[in-house]
Residue, then its C-alpha position, 0 to 999 in steps of 0.5 A: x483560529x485556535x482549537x484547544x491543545x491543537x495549534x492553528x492549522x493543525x487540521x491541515x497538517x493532519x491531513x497533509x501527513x496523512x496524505x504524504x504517509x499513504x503515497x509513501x506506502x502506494x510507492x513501496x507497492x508498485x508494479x512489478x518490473x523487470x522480465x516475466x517469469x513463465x512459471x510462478x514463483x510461489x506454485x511453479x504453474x505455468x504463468x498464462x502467456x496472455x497474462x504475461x503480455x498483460x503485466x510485463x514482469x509478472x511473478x506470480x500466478x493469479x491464484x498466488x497473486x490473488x491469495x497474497x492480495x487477500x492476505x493484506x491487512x487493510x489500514x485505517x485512514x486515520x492519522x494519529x500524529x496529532x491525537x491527545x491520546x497518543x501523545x499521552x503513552 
């Protein structure tokens, strides 16, 4: 089935590309490894041991880990690979 400019399954690999884009992203995210260190690395406070045991190879304290998360900019879920308007600039 045709649609317009878009070439039949053009929808699937949006959706395709769009998944591939966010798992790529999910892995350059992953959990911390490696030995925990005892104080923060941004603060200096001491890192609970509890948390430590937890996460093993924490880095951060959980203000500092906390305020660092709230700092990321959420992105929108959608894919532009395929939009008329981006292949016009």
């Amino acid at each position: 089935m045709a649609g317009g400019w878009a070439k039949d399954g053009a929808v699937s690999e949006q959706i395709e590309a769009s998944i591939s884009d966010e798992l790529a992203r999910l892995k350059t995210r992953r959990a911390p490894v490696g030995e925990s260190l005892t104080h923060c690395a941004d603060c200096e406070e001491e890192i609970p041991e509890a948390r430590r045991r937890a996460i093993p190879g924490v880095k951060l304290c959980i203000d500092c880990q906390q305020e660092r998360d709230g700092s990321q900019q959420l992105r929108g879920g959608v894919n532009r690979r395929g939009s008329k308007d981006s292949q016009l600039k």
